[in-house]
N, C-alpha and C positions, 0 to 999 in steps of 0.2 A: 813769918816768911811767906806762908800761902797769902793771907790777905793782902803785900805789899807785890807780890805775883799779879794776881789780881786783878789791884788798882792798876799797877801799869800797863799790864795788856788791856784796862777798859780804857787809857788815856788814848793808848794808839790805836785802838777801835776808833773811839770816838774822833780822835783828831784827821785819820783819815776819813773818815764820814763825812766829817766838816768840810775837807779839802776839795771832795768828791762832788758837795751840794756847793760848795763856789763855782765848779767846773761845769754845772748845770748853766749860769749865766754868763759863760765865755764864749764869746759870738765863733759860731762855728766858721765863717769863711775865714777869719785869722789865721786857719791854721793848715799848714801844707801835711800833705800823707806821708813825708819821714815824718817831719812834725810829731803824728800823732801817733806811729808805729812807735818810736822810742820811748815816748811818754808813756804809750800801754806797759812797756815791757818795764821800765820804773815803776810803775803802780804794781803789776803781778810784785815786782821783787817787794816792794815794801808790805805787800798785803801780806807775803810770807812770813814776815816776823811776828805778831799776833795771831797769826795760827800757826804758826811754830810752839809761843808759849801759850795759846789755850788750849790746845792737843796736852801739851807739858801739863796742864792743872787739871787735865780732867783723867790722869793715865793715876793717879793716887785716889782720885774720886771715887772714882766707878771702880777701881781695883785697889781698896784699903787693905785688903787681907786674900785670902786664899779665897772670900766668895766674891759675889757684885753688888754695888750700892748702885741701885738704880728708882733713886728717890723723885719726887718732880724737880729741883731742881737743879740736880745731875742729868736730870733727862732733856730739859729745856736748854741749859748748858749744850750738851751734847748735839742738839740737832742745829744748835747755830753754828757752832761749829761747824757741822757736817756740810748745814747750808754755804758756809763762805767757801769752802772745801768744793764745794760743786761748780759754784758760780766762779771760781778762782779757776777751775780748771777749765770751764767754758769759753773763757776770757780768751785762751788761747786762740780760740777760733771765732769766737764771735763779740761783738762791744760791748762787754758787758757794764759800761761809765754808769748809767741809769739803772740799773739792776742793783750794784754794790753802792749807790747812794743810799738806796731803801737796807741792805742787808747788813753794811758794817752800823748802824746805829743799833738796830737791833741784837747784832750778834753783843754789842757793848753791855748791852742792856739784860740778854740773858746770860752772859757771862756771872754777874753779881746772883744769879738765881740759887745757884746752892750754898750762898752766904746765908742767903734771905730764909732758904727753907733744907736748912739741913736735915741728912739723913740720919737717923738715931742709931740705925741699925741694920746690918747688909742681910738679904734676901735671905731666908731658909734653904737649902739644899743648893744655893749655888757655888758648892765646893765641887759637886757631881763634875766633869766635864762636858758630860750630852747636856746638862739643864742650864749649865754655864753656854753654849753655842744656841742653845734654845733662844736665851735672853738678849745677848748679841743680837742676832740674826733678826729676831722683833723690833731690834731700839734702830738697825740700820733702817727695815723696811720701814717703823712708821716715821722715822726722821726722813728717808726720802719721798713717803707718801704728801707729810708734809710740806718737802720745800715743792713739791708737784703742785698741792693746793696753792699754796701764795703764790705760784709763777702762774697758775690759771688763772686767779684773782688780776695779777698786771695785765695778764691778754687781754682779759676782759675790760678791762679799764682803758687799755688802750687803743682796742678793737673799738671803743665807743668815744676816742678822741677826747675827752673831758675838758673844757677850757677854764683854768683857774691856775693863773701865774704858777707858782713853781712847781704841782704836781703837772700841769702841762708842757712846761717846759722839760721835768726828767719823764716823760714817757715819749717826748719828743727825739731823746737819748737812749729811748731803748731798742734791742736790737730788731729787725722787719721781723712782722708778726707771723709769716711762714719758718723763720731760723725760730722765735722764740714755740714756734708748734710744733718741731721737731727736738726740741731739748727737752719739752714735756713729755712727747711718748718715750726721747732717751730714758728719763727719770722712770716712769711709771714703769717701763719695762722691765729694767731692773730692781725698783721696788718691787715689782708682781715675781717674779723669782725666787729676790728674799724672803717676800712673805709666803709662799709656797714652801720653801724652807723651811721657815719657822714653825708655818703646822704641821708638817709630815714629822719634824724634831720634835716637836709636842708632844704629840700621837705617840713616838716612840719614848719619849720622857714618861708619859703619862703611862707607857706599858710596864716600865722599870721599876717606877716609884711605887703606883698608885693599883697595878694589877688591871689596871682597867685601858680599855683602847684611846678614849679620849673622854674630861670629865667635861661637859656640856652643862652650861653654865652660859651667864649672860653675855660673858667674855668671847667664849670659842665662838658664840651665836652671833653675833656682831662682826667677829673675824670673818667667820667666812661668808658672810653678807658683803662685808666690803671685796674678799676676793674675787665672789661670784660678781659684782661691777666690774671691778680693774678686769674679770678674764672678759665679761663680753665687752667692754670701751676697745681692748685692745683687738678681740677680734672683729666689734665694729669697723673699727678702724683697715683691719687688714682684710674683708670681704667689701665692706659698704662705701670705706673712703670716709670715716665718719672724722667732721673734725670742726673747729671753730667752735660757736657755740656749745654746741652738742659734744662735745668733747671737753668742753671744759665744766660742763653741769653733769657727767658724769665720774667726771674729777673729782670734784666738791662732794657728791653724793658718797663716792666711795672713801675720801676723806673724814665725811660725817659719821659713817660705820664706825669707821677706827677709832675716831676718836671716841667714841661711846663704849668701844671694846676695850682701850687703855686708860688715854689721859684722863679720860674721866672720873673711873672707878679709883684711880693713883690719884688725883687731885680731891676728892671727899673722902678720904681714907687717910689723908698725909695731911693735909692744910686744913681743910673743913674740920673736921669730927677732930681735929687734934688742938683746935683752938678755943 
């Protein structure tokens, strides 16, 4: 029944994707402002239905029993998820047509991930309730840290215009690069809270379990390298005006942390050394 779950939410992934990158080469003056206000508001509803049911596949995933399975590719699952979940709600306010071409093929695609790389086994002590919000609170900030990277990745790409038929034409469809600079410090903002969260919840996880204040390791070290980024990006941002460029290579910088603090160490532990 999961597998057949699944497949059909990756068809209607995929097949709106499809929809999304025809809509790329639909000559824009054809189309009047009801026109395309109605159209958005069809698209928001149908997007809702594949993440309706990939929420629905990943609530047994990540919560099979009383701990958390937070495998790679329950993680990877998760954060596209989370991604269409963002860009779905940005829609509201701003055009997201060129954003959710790039986002539902991929969410298709890491939907299939915890197929590919199942979890054997749910985490140690995530029965606790403090280690179980620990773990949360981690998987939200680096899934929003990530969809922060990829949307500085498109500024960047678009910020430099790139001329090559259809990636030109959907960043042509993305939304003006001052809305898309202000969805990225939305995002980081509240990733940087999250993950403020999640170490202070550490710290006190680590006091419960372990007796010790925080164990310091290559993990916590990398964390709060990437925090000590996101905290001066965002108060660059709010003393200096810091943005464009510079803001988006401090992005990626403190993206690079994290991912050397999580996915990494979970991807040579889980897939590497397990194969």
């Amino acid at each position: 029944m999961s597998e057949s779950l699944h497949f059909l939410t990756f068809l209607i992934y995929s097949a709106l994707g499809l929809l999304f990158w025809r809509s790329v080469w639909r000559p824009a003056e054809s189309e009047t402002s009801q026109h395309t206000t109605e159209a958005s508001a069809v698209w928001r509803l149908a997007i809702l239905v594949p993440l309706a049911l990939h929420g629905a596949l990943l609530q047994p995933s990540l919560f099979p029993g009383v701990g958390l399975s937070l495998g790679a590719g329950n993680t990877l699952s998760a954060i596209s998820w989370l991604t269409v979940l963002v860009y779905w709600l940005a829609s509201f306010r701003y055009n997201m047509e060129g954003l959710q071409t790039l986002v539902l093929p991929g969410a298709a695609l890491c939907l299939l991930a915890p197929l590919v790389f199942p979890e054997a086994h749910t985490i140690p002590h995530t029965e606790l309730p403090l280690f179980k919000i620990h773990l949360l609170l981690s998987l939200l900030a680096y899934s929003l840290f990530t969809i922060a990277a990829v949307h500085a990745v498109l500024m960047a790409l678009a910020e430099r215009r790139l001329h090559g038929h259809a990636l030109a034409r959907i960043l042509g469809k993305l939304p003006p690069l001052l809305a898309m600079e202000t969805l990225l410090f939305r995002i980081i903002t509240v990733g940087f809270v999250l993950l403020t969260l999640s170490i202070l919840s550490g710290v006190m996880f680590s006091e419960e379990l372990f007796h010790k204040p925080l164990q310091f390791n290559h993990k916590s070290l990398f964390a709060l390298l990437s925090w000590g980024i996101y905290a001066a990006l965002l108060g660059g941002r709010k003393i200096y005006g810091w943005r464009g460029r510079t803001a988006i290579l401090w992005t990626l910088a403190g993206f690079a942390m994290l991912l050397l603090a999580y996915l990494g160490s979970k991807f040579v532990l889980e897939v590497i050394l397990q194969r």
